[in-house]
ROZA-496173 format. One record per residue: residue number from 0; z, y negated, x of N, C-alpha, C in turn. Coordinates in pm, 1 decimal. Atoms other than C-alpha are relative to their C-alpha. Layout:
+------+----------+----------+----------+----------+----------+----------+----------+----------+----------+
| resi |       nZ |       nY |       nX |      caZ |      caY |      caX |       cZ |       cY |       cX |
+------+----------+----------+----------+----------+----------+----------+----------+----------+----------+
|  NUM |        Z |        Y |        X |        Z |        Y |        X |        Z |        Y |        X |
...
+------+----------+----------+----------+----------+----------+----------+----------+----------+----------+
END
This chain:
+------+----------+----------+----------+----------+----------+----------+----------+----------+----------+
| resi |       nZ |       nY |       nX |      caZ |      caY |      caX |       cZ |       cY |       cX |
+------+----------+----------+----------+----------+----------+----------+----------+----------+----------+
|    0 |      0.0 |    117.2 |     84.7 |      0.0 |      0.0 |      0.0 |      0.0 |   -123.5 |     89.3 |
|    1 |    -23.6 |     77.4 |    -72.8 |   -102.5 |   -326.7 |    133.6 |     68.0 |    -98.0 |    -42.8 |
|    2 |    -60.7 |    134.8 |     46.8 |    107.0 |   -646.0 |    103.3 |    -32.9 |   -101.6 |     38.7 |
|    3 |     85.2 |    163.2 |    -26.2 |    -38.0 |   -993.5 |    102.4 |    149.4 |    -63.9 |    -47.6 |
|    4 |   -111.6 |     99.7 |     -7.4 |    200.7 |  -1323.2 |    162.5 |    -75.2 |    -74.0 |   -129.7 |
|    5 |     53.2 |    157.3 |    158.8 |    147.7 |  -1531.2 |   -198.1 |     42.8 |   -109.6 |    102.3 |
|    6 |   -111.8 |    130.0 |     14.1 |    173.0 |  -1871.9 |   -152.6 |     87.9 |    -32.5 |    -52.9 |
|    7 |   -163.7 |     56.4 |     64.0 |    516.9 |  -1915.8 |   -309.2 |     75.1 |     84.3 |    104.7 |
|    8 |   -101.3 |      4.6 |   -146.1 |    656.8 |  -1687.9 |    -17.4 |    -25.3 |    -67.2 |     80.4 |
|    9 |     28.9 |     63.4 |   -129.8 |    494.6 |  -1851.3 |    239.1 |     91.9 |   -169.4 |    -19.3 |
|   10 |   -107.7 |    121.7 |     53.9 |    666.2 |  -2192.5 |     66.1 |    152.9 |     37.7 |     47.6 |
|   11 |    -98.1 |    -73.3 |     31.9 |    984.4 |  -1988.5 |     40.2 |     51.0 |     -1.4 |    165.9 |
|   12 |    -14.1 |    -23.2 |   -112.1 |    961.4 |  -1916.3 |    410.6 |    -20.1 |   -135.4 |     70.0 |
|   13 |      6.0 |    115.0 |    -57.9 |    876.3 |  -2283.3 |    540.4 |    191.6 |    -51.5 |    -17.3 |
|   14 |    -86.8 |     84.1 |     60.3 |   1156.4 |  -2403.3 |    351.6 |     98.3 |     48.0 |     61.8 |
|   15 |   -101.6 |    -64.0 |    -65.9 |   1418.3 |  -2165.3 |    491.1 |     28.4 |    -29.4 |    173.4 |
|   16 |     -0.5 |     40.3 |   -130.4 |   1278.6 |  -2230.6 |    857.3 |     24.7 |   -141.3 |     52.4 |
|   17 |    -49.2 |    153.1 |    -32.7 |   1313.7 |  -2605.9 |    823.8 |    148.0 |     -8.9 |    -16.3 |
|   18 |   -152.7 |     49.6 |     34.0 |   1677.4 |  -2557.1 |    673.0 |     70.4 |     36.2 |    131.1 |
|   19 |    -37.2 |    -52.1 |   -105.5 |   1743.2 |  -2337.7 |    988.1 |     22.2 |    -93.1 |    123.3 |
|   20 |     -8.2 |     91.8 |   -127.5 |   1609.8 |  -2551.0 |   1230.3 |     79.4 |   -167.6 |    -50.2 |
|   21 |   -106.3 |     51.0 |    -18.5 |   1802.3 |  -2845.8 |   1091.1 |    162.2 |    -46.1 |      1.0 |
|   22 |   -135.1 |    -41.3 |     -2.7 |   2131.6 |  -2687.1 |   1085.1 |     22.5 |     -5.2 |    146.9 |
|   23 |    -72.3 |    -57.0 |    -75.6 |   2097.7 |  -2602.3 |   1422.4 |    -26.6 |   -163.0 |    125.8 |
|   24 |     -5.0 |     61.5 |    -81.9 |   2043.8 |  -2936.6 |   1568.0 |    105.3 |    -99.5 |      2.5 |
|   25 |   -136.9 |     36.2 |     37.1 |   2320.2 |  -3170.8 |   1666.1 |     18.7 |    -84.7 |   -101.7 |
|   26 |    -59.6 |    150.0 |    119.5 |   2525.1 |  -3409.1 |   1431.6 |     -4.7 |   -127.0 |    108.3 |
|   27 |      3.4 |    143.0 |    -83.8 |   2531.9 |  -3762.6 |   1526.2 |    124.8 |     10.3 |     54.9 |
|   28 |   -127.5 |     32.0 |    -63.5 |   2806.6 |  -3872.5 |   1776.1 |     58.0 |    -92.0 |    -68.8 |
|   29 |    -90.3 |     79.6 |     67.4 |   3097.9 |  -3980.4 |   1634.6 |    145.1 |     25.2 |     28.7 |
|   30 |   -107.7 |     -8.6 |     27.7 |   3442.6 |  -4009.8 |   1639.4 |     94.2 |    -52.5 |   -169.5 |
|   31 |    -21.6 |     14.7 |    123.1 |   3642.2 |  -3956.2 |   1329.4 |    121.4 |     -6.6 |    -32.7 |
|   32 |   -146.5 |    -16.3 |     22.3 |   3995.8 |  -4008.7 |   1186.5 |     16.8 |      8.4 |   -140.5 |
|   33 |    -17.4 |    -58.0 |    154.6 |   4139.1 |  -3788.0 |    917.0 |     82.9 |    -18.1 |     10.0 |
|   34 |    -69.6 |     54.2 |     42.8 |   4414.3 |  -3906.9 |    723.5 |     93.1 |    108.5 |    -92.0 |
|   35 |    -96.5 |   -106.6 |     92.2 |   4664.6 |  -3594.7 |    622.3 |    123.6 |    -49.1 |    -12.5 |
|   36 |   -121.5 |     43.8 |     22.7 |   4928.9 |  -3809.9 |    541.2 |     23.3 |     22.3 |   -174.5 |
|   37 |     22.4 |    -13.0 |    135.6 |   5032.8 |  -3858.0 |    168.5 |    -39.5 |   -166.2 |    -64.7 |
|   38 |     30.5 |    143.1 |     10.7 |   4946.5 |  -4234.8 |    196.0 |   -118.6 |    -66.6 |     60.8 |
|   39 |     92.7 |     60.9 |    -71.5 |   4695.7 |  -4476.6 |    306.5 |     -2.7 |    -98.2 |    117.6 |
|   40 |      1.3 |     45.0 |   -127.5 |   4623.5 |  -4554.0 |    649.1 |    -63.6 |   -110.0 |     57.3 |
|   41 |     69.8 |     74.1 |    -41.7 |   4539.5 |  -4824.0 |    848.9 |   -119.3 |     14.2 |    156.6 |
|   42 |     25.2 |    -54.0 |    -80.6 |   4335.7 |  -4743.4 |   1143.7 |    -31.0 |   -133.0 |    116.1 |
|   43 |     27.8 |    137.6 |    -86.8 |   4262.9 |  -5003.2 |   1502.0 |    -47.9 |    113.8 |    100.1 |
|   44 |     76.1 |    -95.2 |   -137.8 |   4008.0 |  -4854.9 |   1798.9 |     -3.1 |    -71.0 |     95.7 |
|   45 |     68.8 |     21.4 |   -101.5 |   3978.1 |  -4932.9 |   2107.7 |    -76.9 |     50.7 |     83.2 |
|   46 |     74.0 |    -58.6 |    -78.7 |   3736.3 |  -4879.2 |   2393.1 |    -86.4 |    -78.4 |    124.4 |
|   47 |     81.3 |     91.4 |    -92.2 |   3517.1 |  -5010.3 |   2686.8 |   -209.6 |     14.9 |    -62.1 |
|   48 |    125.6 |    -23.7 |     31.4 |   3142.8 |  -5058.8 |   2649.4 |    -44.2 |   -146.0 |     83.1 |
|   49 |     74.4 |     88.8 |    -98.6 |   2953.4 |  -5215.8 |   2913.0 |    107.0 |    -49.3 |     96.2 |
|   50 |   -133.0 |     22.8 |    -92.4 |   3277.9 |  -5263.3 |   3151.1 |     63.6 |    -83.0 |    -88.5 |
|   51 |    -93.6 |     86.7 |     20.8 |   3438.3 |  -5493.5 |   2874.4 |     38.9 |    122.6 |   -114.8 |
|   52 |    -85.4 |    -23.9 |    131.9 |   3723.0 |  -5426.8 |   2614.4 |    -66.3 |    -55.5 |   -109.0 |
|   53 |    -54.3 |     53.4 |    100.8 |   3727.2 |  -5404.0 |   2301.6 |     74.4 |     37.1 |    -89.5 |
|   54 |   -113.5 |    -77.4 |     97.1 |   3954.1 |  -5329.0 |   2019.6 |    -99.6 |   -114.3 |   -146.4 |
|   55 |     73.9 |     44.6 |    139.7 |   3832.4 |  -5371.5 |   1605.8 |     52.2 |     78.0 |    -50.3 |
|   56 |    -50.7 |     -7.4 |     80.1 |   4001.2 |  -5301.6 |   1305.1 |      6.9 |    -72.9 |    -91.2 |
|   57 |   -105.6 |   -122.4 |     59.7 |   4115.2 |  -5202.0 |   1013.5 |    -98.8 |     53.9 |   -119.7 |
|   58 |     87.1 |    -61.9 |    133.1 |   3922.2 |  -4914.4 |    865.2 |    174.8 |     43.2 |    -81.3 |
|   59 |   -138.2 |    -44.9 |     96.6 |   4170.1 |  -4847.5 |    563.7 |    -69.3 |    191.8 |    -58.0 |
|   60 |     68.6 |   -149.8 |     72.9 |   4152.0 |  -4411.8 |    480.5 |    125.0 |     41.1 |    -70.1 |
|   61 |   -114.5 |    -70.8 |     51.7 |   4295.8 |  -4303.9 |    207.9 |     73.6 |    120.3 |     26.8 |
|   62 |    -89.1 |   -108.9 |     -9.2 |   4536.7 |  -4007.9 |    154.4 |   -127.5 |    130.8 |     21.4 |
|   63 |    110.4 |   -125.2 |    -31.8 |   4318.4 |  -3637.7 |    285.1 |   -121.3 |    -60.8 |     32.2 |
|   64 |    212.7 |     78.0 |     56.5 |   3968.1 |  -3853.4 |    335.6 |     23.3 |     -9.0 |    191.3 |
|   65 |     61.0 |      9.1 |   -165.6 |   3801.8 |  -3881.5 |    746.4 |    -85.9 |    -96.9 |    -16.4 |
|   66 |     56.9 |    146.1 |    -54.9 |   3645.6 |  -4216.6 |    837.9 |    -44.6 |     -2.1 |    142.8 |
|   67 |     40.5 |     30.2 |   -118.9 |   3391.6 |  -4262.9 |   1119.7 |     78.0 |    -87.2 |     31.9 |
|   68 |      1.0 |    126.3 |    -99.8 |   3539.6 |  -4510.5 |   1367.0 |    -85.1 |    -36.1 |     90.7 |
|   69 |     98.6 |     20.8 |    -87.1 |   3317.0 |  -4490.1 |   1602.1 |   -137.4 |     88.6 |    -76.8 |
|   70 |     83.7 |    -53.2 |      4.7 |   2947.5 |  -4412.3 |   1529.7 |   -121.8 |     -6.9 |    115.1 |
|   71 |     64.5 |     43.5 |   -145.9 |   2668.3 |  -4381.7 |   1759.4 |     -2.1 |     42.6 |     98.6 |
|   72 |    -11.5 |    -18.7 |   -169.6 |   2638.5 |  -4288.6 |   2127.5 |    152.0 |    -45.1 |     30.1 |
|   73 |   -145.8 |      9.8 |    -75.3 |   3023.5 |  -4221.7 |   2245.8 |    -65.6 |    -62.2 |    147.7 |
|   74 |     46.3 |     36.3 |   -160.9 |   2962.5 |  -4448.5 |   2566.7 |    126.1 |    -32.0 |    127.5 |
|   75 |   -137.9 |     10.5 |   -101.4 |   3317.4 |  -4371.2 |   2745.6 |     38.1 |    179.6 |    -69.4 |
|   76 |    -69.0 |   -154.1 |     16.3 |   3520.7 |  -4050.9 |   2776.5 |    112.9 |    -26.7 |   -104.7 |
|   77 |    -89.5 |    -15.9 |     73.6 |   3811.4 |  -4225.5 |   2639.3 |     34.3 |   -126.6 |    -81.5 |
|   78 |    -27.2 |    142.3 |    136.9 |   3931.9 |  -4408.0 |   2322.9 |     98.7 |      2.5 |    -36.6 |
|   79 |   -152.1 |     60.7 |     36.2 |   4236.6 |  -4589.9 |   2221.4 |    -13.5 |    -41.9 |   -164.3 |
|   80 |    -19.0 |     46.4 |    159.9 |   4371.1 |  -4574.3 |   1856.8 |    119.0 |    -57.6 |     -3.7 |
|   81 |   -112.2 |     63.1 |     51.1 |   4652.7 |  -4734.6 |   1678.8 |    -23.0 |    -12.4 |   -161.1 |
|   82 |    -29.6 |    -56.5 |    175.1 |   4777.7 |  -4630.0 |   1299.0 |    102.9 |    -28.1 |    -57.4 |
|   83 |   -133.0 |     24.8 |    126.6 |   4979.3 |  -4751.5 |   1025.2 |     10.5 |     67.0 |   -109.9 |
|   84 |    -64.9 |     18.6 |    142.0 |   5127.0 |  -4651.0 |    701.3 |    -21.4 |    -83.8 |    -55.9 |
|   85 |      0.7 |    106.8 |     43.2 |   5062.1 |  -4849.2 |    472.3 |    187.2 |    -30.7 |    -86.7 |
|   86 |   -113.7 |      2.4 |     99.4 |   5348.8 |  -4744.9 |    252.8 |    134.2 |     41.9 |     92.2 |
|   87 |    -79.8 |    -33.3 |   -102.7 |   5594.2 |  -4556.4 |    536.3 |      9.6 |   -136.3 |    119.0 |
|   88 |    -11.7 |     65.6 |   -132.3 |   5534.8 |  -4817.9 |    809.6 |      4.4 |    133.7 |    116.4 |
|   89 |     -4.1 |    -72.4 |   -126.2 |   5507.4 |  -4522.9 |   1018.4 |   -112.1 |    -22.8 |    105.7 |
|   90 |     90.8 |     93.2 |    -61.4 |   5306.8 |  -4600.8 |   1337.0 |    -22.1 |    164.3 |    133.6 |
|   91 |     66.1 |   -129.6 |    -85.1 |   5072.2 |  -4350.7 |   1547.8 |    -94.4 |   -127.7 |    116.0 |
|   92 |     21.7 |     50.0 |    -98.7 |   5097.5 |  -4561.4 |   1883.8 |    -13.6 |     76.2 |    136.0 |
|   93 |    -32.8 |    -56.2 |   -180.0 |   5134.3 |  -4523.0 |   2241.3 |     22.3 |   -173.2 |    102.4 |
|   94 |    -42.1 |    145.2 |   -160.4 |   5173.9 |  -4738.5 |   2637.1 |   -106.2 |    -49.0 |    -27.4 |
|   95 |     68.7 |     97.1 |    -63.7 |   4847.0 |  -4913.0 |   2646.6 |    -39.4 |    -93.0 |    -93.2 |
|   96 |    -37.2 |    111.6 |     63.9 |   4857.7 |  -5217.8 |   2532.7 |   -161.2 |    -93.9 |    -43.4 |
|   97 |    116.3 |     40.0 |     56.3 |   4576.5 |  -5394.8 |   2347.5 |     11.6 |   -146.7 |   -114.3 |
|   98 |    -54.1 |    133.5 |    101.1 |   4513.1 |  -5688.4 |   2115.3 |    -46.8 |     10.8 |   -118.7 |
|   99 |     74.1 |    -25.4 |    157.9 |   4501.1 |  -5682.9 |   1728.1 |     13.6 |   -113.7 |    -98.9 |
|  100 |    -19.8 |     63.0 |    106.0 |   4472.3 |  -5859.1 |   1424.0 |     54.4 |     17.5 |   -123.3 |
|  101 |    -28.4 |    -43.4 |    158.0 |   4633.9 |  -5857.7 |   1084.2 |    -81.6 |      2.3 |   -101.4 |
|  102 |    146.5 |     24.7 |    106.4 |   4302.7 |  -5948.2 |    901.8 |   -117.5 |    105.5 |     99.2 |
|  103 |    121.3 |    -45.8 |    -48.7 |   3973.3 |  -5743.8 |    989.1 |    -44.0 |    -59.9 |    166.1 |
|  104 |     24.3 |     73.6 |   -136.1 |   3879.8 |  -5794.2 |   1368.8 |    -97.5 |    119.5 |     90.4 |
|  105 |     84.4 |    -67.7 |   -138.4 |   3680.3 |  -5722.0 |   1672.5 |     18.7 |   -115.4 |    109.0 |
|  106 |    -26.1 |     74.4 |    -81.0 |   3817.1 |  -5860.6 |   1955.5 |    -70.2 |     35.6 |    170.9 |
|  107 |     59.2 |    -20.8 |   -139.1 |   3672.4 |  -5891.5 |   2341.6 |    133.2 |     16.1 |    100.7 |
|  108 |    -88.1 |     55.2 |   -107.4 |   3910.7 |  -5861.9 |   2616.2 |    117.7 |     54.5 |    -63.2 |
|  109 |   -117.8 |      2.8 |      0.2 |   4266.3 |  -5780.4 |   2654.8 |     89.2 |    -69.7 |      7.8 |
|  110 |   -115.3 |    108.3 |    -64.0 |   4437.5 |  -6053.6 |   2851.4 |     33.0 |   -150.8 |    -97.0 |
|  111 |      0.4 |    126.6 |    125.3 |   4599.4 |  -6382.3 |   2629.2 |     11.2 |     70.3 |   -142.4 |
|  112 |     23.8 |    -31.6 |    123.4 |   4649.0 |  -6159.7 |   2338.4 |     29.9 |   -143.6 |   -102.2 |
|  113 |   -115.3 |    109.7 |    102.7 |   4901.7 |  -6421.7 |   2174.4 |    -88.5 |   -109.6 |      5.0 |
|  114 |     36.8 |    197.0 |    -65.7 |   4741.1 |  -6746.3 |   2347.4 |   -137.5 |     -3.3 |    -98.4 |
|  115 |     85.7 |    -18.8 |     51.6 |   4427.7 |  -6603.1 |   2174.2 |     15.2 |    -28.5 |   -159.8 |
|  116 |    -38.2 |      7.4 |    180.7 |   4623.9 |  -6627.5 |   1788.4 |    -27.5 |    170.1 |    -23.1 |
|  117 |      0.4 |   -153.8 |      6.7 |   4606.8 |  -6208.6 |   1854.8 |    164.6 |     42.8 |      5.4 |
|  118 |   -141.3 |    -95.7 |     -3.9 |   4922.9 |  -5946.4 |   1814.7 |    -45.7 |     90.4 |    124.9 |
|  119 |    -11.9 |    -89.6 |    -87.5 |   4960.2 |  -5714.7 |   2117.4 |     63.9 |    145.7 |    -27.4 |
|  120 |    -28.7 |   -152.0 |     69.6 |   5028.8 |  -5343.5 |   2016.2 |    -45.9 |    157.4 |     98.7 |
|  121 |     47.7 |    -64.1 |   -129.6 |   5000.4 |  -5046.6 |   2241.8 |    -39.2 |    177.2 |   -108.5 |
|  122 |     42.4 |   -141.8 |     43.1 |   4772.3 |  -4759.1 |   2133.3 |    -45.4 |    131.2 |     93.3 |
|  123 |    -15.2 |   -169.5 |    -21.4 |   4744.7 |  -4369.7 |   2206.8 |   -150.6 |     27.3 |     63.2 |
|  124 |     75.6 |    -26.5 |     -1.2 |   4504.3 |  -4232.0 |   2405.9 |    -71.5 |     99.2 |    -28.0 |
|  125 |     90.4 |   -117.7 |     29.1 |   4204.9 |  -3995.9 |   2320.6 |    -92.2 |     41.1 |    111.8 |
|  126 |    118.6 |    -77.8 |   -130.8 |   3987.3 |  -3788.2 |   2613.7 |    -60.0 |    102.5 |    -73.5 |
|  127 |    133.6 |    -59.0 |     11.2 |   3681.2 |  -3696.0 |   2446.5 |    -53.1 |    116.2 |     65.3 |
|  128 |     85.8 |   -177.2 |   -101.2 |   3590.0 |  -3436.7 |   2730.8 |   -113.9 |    -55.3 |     -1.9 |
|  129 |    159.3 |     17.1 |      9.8 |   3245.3 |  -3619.5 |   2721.4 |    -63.9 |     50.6 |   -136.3 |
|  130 |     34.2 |    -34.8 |    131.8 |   3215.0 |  -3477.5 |   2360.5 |    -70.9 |   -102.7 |    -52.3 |
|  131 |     55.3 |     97.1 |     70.7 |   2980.4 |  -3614.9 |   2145.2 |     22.8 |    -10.0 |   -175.7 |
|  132 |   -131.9 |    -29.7 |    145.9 |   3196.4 |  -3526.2 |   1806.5 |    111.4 |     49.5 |     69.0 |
|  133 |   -151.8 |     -8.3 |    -26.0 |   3576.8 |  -3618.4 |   1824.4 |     64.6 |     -7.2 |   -135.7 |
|  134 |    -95.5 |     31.8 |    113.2 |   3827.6 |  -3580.2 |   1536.3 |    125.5 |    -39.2 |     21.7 |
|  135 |   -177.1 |     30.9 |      5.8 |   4176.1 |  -3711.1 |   1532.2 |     67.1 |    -29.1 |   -170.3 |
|  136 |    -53.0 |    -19.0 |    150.4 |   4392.8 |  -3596.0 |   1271.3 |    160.6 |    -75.7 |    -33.9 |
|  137 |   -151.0 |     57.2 |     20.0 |   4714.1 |  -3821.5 |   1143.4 |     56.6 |    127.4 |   -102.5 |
|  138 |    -79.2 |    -94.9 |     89.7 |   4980.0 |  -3635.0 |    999.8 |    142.6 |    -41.5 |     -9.7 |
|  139 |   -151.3 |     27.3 |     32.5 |   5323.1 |  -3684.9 |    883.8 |     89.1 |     18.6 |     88.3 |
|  140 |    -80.7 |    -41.4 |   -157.5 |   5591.5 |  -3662.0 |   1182.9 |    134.0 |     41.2 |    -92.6 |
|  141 |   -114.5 |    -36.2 |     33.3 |   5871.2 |  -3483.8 |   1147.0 |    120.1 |    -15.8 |     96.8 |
|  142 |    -64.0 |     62.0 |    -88.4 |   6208.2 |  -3608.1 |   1243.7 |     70.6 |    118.3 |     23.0 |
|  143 |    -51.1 |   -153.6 |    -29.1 |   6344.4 |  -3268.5 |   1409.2 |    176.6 |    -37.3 |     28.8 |
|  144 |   -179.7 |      0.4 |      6.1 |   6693.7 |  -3418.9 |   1465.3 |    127.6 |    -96.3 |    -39.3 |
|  145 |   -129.3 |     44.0 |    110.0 |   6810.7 |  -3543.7 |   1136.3 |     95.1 |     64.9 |    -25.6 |
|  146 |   -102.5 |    -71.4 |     -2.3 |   7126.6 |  -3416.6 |   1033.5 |    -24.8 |     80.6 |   -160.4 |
|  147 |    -11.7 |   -104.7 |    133.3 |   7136.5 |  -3144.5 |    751.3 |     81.9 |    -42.6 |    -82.2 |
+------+----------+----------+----------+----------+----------+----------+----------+----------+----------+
END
């Protein structure tokens, strides 16, 4: 018995080989921050690009939801966040020190935060590995030595 390809497999079969091939190519570079808290977050990035600083903020992510911060060509290994609570005030910092705003911002430079009309705030670092997809996940901290 012979078997001939109809045109509706041969369709059938394009369609499958295009889904294939663009599954298997990469995602865009990005870095992303998911928000497993039970509240809504504030988020602040920093990073270098082209030998200067900068820091920009505030993507707001709600409660379970992931927000590009960075999109685009990662063009450094490593990136500096800084995270609020909106409702906790809890704060996902660190040592290096950076400059922010209370309103929407993108600032140049580090030095003069204040002199600038900027807040100074020290965020956490991230090492990419040269990755070109990063996630960072907030999560609720637990205080391990409250008293029972």
């Amino acid at each position: 018995m012979k078997t001939s390809i109809t045109p509706f497999l041969l369709l059938k079969l394009l369609v499958v080989g295009i889904l294939l091939l663009l599954m298997s190519l990469p995602s865009s570079a990005q870095i992303k921050v998911c928000n497993d808290t039970k509240n809504l977050v504030g988020v602040a990035v920093g990073y270098r690009n082209q030998g200067r600083w900068i820091t920009e903020g505030w993507w707001r992510i709600p409660s379970n939801l992931c927000e590009s911060v960075i999109e685009g060509d990662l063009t450094s290994r490593y990136y500096y966040l800084y995270s609020e609570d909106a409702v906790t005030n809890q704060k996902w910092d660190g040592p290096i020190l950076m400059c922010i705003s209370s309103r929407q911002f993108k600032i140049n430079g580090l030095q003069d935060c204040y002199a600038r009309g900027y807040e100074k705030i020290g965020f956490f670092e991230v090492d990419t590995g040269d990755q070109t997809f990063w996630r960072v996940r907030l999560t609720d901290r637990i205080n391990l030595n409250r008293k029972k």
